[in-house]
C-alpha positions as CSV (number, residue, x, y, z in Angstrom):
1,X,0.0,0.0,0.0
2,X,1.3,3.1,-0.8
3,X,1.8,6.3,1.4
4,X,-0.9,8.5,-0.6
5,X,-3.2,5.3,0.2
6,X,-2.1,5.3,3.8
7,X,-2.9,9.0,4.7
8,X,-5.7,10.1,6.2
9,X,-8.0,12.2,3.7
10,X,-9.4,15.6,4.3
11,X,-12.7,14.1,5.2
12,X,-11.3,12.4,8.0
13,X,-9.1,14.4,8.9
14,X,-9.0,16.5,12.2
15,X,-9.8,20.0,11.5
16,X,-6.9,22.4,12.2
17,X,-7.7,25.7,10.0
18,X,-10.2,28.0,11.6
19,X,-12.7,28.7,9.7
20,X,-14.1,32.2,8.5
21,X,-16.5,34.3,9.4
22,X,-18.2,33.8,5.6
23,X,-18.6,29.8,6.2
24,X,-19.9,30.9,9.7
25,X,-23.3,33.2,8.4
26,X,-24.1,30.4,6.0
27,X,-23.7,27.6,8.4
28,X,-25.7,30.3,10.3
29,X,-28.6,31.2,8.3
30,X,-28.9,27.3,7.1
31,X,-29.8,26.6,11.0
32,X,-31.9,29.8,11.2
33,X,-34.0,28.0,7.8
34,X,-33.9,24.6,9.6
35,X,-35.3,25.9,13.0
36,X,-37.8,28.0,11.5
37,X,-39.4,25.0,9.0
38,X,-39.8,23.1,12.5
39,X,-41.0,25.8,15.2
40,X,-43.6,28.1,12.7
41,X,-45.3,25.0,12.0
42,X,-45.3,23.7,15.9
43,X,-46.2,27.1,17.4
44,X,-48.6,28.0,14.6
45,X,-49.7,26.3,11.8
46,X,-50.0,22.7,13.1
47,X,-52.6,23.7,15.7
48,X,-54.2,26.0,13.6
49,X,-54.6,23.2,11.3
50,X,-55.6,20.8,13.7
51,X,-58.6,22.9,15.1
52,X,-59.5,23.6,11.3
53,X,-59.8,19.5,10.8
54,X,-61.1,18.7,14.1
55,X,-62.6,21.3,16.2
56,X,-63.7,19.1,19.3
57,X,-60.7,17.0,18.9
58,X,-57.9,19.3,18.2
59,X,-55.8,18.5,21.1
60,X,-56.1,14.7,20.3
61,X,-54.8,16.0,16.7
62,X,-52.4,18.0,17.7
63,X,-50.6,15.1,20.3
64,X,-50.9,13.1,17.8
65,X,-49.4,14.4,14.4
66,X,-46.5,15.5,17.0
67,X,-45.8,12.2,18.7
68,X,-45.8,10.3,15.3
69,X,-43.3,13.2,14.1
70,X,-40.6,12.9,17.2
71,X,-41.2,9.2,16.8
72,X,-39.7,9.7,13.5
73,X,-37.3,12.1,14.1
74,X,-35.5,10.1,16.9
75,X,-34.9,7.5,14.3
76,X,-33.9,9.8,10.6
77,X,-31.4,11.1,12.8
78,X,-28.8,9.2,13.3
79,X,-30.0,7.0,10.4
80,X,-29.2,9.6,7.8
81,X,-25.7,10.7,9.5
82,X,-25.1,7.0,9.4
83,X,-25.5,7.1,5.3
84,X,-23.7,10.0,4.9
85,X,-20.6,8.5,6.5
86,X,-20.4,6.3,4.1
87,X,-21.3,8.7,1.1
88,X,-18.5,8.5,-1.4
89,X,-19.8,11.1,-3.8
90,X,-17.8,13.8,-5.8
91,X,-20.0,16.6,-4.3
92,X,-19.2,15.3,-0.5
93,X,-20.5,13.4,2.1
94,X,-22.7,16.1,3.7
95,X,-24.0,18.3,1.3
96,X,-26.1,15.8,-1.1
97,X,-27.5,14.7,2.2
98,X,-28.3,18.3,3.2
99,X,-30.1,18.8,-0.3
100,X,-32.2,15.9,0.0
101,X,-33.2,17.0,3.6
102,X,-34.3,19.9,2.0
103,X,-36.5,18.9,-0.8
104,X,-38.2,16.3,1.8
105,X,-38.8,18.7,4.3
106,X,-40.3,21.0,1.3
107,X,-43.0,18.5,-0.1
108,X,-44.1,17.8,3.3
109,X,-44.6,21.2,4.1
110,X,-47.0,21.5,0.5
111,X,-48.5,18.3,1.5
112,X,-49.6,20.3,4.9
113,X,-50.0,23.2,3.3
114,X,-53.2,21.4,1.2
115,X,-54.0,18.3,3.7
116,X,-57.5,17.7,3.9
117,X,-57.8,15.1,6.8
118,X,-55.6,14.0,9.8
119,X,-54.1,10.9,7.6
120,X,-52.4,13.3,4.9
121,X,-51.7,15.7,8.0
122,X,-49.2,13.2,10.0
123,X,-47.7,12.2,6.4
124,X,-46.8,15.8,5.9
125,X,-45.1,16.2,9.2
126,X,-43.4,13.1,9.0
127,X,-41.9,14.1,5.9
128,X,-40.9,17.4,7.1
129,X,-39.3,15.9,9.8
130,X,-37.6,12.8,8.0
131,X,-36.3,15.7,6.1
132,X,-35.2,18.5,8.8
133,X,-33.7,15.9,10.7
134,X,-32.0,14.6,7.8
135,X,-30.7,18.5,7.3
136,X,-30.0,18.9,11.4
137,X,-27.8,15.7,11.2
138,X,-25.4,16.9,8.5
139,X,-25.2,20.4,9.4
140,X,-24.1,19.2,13.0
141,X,-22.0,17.2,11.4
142,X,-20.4,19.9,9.3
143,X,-18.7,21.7,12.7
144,X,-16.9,18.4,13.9
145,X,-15.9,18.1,9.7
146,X,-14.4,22.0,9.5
147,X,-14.1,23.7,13.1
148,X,-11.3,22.9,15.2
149,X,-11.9,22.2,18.8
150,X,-10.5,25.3,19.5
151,X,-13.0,27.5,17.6
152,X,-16.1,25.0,18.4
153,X,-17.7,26.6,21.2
154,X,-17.7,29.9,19.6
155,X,-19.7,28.3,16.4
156,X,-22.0,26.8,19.0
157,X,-22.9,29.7,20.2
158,X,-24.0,31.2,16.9
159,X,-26.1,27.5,15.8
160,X,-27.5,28.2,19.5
161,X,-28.9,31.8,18.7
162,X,-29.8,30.6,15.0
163,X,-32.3,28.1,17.3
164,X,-33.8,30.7,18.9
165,X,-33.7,32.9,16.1
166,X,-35.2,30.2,14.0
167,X,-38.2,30.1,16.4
168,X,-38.9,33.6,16.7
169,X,-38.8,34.6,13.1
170,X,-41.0,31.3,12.3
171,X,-43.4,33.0,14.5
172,X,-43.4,36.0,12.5
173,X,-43.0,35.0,9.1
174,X,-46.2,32.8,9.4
175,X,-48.7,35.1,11.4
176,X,-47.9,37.3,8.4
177,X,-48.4,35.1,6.2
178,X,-51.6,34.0,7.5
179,X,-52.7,37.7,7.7
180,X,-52.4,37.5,3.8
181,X,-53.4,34.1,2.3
182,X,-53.7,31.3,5.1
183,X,-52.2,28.4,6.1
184,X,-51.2,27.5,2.4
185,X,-48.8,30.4,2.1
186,X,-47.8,30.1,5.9
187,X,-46.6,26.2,4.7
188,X,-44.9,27.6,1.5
189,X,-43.2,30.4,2.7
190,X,-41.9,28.1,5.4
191,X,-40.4,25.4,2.0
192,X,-39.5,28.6,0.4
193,X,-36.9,29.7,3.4
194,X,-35.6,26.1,3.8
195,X,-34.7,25.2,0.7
196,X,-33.0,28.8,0.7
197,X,-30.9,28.0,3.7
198,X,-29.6,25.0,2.7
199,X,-28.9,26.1,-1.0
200,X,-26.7,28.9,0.0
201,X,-25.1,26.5,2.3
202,X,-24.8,23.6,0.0
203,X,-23.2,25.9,-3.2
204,X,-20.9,28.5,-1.2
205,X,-19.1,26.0,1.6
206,X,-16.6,22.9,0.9
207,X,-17.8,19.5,1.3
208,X,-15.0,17.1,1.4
209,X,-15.1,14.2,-0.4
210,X,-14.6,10.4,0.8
211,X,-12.6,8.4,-1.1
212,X,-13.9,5.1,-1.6
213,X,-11.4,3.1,0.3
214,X,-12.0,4.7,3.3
215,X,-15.7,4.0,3.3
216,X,-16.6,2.3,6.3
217,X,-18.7,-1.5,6.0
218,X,-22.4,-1.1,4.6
219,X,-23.0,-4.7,5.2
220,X,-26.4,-4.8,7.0
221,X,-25.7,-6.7,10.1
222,X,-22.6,-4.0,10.9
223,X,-24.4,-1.1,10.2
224,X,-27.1,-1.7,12.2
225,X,-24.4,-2.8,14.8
226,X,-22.6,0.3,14.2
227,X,-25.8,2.7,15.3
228,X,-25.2,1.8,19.5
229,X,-22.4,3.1,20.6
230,X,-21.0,0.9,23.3
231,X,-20.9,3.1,27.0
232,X,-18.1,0.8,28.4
233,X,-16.2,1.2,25.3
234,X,-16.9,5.1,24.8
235,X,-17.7,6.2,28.4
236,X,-17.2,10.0,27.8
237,X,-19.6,10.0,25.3
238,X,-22.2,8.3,27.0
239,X,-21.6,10.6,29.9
240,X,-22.3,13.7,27.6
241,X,-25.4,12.1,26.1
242,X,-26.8,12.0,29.3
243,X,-25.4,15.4,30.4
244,X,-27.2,16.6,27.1
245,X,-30.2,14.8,27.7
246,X,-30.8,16.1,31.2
247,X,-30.3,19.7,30.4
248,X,-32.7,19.4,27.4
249,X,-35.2,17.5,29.7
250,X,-34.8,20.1,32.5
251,X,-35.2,23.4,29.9
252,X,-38.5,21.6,28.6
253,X,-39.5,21.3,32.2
254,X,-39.1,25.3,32.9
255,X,-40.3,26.0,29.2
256,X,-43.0,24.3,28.0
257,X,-46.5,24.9,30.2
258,X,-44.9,28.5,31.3
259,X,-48.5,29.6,29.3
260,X,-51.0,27.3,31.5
261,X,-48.2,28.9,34.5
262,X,-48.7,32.2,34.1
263,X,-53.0,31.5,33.6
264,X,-53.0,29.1,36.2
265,X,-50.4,29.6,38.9
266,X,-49.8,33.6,38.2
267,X,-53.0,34.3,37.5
268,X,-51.1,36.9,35.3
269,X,-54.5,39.1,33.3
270,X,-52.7,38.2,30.1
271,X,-51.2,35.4,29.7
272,X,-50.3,35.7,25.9
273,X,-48.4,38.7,26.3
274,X,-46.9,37.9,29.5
275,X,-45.4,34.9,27.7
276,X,-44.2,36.9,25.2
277,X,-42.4,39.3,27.6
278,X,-40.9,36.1,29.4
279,X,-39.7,34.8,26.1
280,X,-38.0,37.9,24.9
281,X,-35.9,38.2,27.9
282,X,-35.1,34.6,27.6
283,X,-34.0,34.9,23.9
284,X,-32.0,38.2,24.5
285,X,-30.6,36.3,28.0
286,X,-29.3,33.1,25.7
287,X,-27.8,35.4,23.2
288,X,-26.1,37.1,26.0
289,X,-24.8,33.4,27.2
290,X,-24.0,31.7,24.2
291,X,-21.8,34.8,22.9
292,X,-19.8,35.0,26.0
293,X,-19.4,31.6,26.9
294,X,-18.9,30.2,23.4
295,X,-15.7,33.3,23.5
296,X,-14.3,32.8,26.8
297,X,-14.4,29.2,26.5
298,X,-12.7,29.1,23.0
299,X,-9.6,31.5,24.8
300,X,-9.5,29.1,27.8
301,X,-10.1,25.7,25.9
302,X,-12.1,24.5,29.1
303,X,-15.5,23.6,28.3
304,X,-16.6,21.5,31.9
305,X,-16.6,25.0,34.0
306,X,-19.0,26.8,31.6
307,X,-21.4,23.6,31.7
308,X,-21.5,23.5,35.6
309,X,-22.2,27.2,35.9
310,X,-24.7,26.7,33.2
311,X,-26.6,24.2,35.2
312,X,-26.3,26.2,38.4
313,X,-27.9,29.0,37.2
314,X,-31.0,26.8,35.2
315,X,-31.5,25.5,38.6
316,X,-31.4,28.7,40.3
317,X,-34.4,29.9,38.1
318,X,-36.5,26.7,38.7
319,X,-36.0,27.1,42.4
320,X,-37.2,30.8,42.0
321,X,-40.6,29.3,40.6
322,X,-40.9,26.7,42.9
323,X,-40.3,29.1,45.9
324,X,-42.5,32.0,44.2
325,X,-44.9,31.9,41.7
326,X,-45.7,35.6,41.1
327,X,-45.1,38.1,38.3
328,X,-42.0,39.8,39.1
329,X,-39.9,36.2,39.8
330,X,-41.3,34.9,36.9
331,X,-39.6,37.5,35.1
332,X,-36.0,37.4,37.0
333,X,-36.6,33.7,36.5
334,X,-36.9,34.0,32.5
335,X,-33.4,35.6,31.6
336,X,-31.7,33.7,34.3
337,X,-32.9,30.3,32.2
338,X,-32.0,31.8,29.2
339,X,-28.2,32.5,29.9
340,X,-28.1,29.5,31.6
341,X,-29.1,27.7,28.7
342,X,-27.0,29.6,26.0
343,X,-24.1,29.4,27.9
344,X,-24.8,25.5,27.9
345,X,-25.3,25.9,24.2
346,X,-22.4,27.4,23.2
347,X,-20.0,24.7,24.9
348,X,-22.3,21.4,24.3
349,X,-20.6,21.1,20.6
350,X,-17.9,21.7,21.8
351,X,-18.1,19.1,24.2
352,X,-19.7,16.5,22.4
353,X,-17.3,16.8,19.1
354,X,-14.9,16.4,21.2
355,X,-16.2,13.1,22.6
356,X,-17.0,11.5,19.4
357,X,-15.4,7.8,18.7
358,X,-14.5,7.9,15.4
359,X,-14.0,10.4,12.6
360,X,-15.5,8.3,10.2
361,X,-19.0,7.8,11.9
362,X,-18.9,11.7,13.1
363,X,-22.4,12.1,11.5
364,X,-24.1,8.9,12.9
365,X,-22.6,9.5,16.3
366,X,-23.9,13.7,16.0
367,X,-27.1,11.5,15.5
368,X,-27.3,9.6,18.2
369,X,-26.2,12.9,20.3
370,X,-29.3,14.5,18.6
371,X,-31.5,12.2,20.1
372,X,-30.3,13.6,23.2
373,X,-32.3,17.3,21.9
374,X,-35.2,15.3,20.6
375,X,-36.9,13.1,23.2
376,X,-37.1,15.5,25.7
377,X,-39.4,17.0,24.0
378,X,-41.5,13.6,23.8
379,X,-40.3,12.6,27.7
380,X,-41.8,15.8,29.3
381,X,-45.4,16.6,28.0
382,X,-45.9,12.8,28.8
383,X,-44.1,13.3,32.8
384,X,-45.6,16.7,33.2
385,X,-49.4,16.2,33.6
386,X,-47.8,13.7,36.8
387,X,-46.2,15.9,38.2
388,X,-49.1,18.4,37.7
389,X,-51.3,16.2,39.5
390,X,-49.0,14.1,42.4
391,X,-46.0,16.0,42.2
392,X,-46.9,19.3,44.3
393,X,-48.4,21.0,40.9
394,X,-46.1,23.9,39.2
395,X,-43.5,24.4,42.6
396,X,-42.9,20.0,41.4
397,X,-42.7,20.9,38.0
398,X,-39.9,23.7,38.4
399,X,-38.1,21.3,41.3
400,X,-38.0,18.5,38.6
401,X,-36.7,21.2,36.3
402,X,-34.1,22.1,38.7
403,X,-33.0,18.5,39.5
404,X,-32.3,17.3,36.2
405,X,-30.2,20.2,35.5
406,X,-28.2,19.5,38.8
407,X,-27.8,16.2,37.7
408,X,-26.5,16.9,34.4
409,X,-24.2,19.0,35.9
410,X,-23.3,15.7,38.3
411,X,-22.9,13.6,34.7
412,X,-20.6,15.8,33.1
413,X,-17.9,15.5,36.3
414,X,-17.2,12.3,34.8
415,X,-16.6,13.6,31.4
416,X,-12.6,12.6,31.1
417,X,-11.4,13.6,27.8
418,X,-12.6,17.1,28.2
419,X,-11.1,19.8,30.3
């Protein structure tokens, strides 16, 4: 075997050049399009829909075009960055991946955007998220492919504010839309901005490609081998999944019923736009987090102190609400979450690139850490109506909140390969 054959390509290679501030706005803006095509259609249009379709019903709907969407999303995940990390093609391993994320995502969306019955409903959100997970597993992908560690946390600070970016202007974009044509052009303009994102991502950034040698086994029984990754063989990286998993859990705790909170608990005379107020200081507080963190941890290369000060402070705004539930704590509470959580945002890729087994399964194993993100979201509205009811009501929800932060703060203690 020769030495060229022997090297390790570019597409395995660890990255070393930092990258620039161009490749940064359109990895950037291709997260700001992904979020968006999730959240406008979660905070909006899906119940909209779902009321339209099912009046009496709609919360039956609603539950249950969601659940069969996470349930799909947990598994296109790390299924796709499995395939793409084995993806030989001239164009790379990520991009074509990226592309057809995109489309996918785009009919679903048009299938929505005409659905006339419940059926044609959950295939439309399926599809959109078969295909946004597709998109979130590559462009995850693309940080451990081009960043080097020491520029990592800084670029997960940006994909941090592009989330909450993503959700706010999905908010926006579709109410106006609504205002002008319905939920047809709410659904398109949503394809429109995706397919933008990733386009600009796709045709102005480097993709590296695989050479064919190099491509790891596709025989069935190893690739389906090949999606667990072992904890006693990898036990940093299964500490940071669960890290990851516990700080998602505990910021869909403190997040997700803060409407029926503020109604029920605050009594607050306006429970819309008090959530609104709460959520602006939480997305101006994570911006705040995620900038400073992801900077100061970059010059320091430590990532574990930002994490545990990230946790303390989640926890300190659950124990606020479970101590007080009144107006003015609510909002001290909201901006004290949101740094919290940016600051944990900024260093979690970071983090978990840094934990990854292999180069050439970086995509499946970003995967498997997305899972982490995703069923939280299906874990909590199922615990929280418990809690509600034997739990202590809202002071047990915000405790849980503020335990599982506490313990993800416990987890990532035994995080080795990461200072």
């Amino acid at each position: 075997m020769s030495e060229t054959t022997r090297a390790v390509p570019e597409a395995l290679a660890e990255p070393v050049v930092r990258v620039r501030p161009g490749w940064m706005s359109l990895l950037f803006f291709a997260n700001i399009a992904l979020w968006l095509g999730i959240y406008a259609p979660i905070q909006v249009l899906l119940p909209q829909q779902a009321e339209l379709l099912d009046q009496v019903n709609k919360e039956f709907v609603l539950g249950l075009v969601m659940g069969v969407g996470a349930i799909v999303a947990l598994v296109v995940n790390p299924a796709v960055g499995l395939l793409s990390d084995r993806t030989t093609s001239r164009f790379g391993r990520r991009h074509p991946w990226t592309v057809i994320g995109a489309v996918v995502a785009a009919v679903g969306l048009l299938v929505l955007a005409f659905a006339p019955d419940v059926a044609l409903m959950i295939t439309g959100w399926c599809l959109v998220q078969a295909g946004l997970n597709g998109m979130l597993a590559t462009l995850m992908s693309a940080i451990a492919d081009r960043v080097p560690v020491g520029q990592r946390a800084q670029v997960g600070g940006l994909v941090g504010i592009a989330q909450m970016l993503g959700t706010v202007l999905g908010a926006v974009v579709v109410v106006v839309m609504l205002g002008i044509a319905g939920l047809p052009l709410g659904y398109a303009a949503c394809a429109v901005i995706v397919l933008v994102g990733a386009a600009f991502f796709v045709l102005r950034t480097p993709d590296a490609r695989l050479p064919v040698e190099f491509r790891p086994s596709s025989k069935a029984g190893e690739v389906l081998r090949n999606l667990w990754v072992s904890p006693r063989r990898h036990p940093d990286f299964a500490w940071a999944w669960s890290c990851h998993f516990m700080i998602n859990l505990g910021n869909a705790f403190g997040t997700l019923y803060l409407l029926f909170f503020l109604k029920d608990a605050v009594h607050y005379p306006d429970p819309d736009t008090g959530l609104l107020i709460m959520m602006a200081l939480y997305g101006v507080a994570l911006v705040i987090g995620a900038v400073l963190a992801g900077h100061f941890s970059d010059r320091s290369g430590r990532r574990k102190p930002y994490v545990l000060a990230a946790s303390g402070v989640m926890a300190l705004a659950a124990l606020l609400l479970v101590l007080w539930q009144s107006w003015p704590v609510a909002l001290a509470a909201s901006p004290l979450l949101g740094v919290g959580f940016g600051a944990y945002m900024a260093v979690a890729l970071a983090m978990l690139t840094q934990v990854l087994p292999t180069a050439q399964d970086r995509a499946k194993d970003l995967g498997v850490i997305n899972i982490a993100n995703s069923l939280p979201q299906v874990v909590a509205p199922l615990v929280t109506p418990l809690v509600l009811s034997y739990l202590g009501g809202y002071p047990g929800l915000f405790a849980a909140s503020a335990v599982a932060t506490l313990l993800a703060a416990g987890l990532v203690l035994r995080v080795k390969a990461v200072r």
